[in-house]
N, C-alpha and C positions, 0 to 999 in steps of 0.2 A: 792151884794149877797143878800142883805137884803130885795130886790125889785124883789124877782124871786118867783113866785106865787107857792106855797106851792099846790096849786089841779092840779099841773102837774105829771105824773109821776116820780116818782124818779127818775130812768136814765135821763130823762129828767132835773132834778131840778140838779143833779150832773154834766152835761156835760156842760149846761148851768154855771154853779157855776167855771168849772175847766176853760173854757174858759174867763173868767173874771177875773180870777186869773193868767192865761198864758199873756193876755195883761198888766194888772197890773204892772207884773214883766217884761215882754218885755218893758214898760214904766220908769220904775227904771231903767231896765239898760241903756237904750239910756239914762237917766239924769246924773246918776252916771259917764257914758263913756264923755259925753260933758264936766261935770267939771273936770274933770280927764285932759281933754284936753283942758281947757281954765285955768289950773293953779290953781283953786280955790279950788280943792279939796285934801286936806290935812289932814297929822296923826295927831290925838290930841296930847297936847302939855303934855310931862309928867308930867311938873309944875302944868298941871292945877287941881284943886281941887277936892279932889276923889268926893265929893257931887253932881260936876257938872257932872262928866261923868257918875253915876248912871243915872242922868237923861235922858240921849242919851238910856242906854241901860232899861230901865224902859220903856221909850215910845215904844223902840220894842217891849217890850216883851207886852206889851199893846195893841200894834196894832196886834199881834201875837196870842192872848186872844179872842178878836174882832174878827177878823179872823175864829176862832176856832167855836167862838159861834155861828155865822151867817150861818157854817156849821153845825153846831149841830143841828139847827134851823131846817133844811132842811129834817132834818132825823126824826124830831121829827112825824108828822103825821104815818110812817108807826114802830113806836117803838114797838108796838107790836109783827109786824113779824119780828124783827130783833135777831139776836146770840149775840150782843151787846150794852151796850148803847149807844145811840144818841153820847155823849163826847168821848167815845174812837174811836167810828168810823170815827168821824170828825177828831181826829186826827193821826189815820192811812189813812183818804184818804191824809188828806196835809200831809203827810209822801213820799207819794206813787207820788203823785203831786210834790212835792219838788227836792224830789229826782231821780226823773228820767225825768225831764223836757227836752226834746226833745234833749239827750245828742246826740242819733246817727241819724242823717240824711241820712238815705238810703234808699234801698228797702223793708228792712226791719222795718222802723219806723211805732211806733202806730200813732194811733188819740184818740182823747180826747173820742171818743165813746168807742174806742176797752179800754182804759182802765179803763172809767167805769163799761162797762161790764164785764170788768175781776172781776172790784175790787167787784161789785155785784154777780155776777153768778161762780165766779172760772175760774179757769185754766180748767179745767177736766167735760168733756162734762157729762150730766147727763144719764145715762144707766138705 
């Protein structure tokens, strides 16, 4: 995300951004799904030491942070025309990305374009 040229347009820098972020997580899951199925992947052990398991959840939420910023990043050039700042936008888009990550596969499924043009232009056509 960190390597997406900032003199692109926005749409641009956002669709670019959400698609990197769909592989990403397409990529976690196929790893997650193979240990799962080679046995190796297992619930932490309750015995184990509360200090250790901060650490597991510390790194997400760090990689989560990272994440956050790199889209911040993105938004920063046009903060001027923006209703928000750069930090909260960034994370209503990975809200909007997160959570609605290509749950219905139909006729009716978005593309990474339709939803950043929604999440920049609205629902509701301009009159």
């Amino acid at each position: 995300i960190a390597e997406i040229p900032v003199d692109q347009p926005l749409d641009d820098r956002l669709a670019e951004a959400a698609e990197a972020l769909g592989a990403h997580l397409e990529r976690m899951g196929a790893l997650m799904g193979a240990l799962h199925a080679s046995g190796r992947l297992r619930r932490r052990d309750p015995e184990q030491p509360h200090d250790e398991r901060k650490t597991w959840k510390g790194g997400r939420r760090e990689s989560m942070n990272a994440m956050r910023g790199a889209i911040t990043d993105l938004f920063e050039p046009e903060k001027d025309r923006l209703r928000l700042p750069p930090e909260q936008l960034a994370s209503l888009f990975l809200t909007l990305l997160f959570g609605g990550r290509r749950i219905f596969a139909d006729e009716h499924s978005t593309t990474t374009r339709q939803v950043v043009d929604v999440f920049l232009h609205g629902a509701v056509e301009a009159q």
